[in-house]
N, C-alpha and C positions, 0 to 999 in steps of 0.2 A: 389506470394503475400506473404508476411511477416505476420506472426503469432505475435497475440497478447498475450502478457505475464501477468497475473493476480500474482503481489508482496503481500505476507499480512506479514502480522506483530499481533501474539496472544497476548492478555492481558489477564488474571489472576486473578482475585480479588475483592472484593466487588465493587469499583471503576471503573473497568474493560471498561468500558459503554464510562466514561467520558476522562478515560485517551487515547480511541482508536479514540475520537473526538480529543481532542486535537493533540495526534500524525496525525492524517489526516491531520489539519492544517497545520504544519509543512512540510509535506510532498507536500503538492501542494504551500507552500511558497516557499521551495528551487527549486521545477522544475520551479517554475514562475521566480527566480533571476536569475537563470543558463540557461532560458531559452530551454527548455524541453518540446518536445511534450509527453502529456499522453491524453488519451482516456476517464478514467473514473477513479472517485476515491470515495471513503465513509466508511463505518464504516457498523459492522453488529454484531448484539446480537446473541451469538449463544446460551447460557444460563445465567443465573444469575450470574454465574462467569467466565465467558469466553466472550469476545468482539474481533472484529478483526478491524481491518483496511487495508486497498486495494490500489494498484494503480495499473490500468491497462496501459502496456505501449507496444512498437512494441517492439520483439526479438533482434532486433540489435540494441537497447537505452536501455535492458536489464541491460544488464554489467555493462554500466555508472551507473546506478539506483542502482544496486545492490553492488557495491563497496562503494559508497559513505551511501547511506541511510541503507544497513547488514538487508534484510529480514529475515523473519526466513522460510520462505516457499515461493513455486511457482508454480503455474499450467497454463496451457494452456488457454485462456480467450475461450469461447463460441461467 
């Protein structure tokens, strides 16, 4: 079975919150035109100035994801 891949992307800054919604958005637009299975995707507070956003996807649609969309981090999905 193929391992799921957990992509995020940190944000920074007073705004943090809003701009890891908006990049969520973007990120489940282009798997939606490109046609791209993902799992699960959202946005998570981790403090007051730190926000993340997620896409979870399988290890072999990895690469695609990651070339195109430049995570900054990656772990192993639960």
């Amino acid at each position: 079975m193929n391992r799921k891949i957990k992509l995020i992307w940190d944000f920074r800054n007073e705004e943090a919150l809003q701009i890891a919604k908006n990049h969520n958005q973007d990120i489940e637009d282009y798997a939606t035109v490109k046609k791209l299975l993902f799992y699960d995707s959202g946005t998570s507070k981790i403090s007051t100035y730190h926000s993340i956003s997620f896409l979870v996807v399988d290890e072999s649609d990895m690469i695609i994801f990651r070339d195109a969309l430049k995570p900054h981090r990656a772990e192993v999905a639960e």
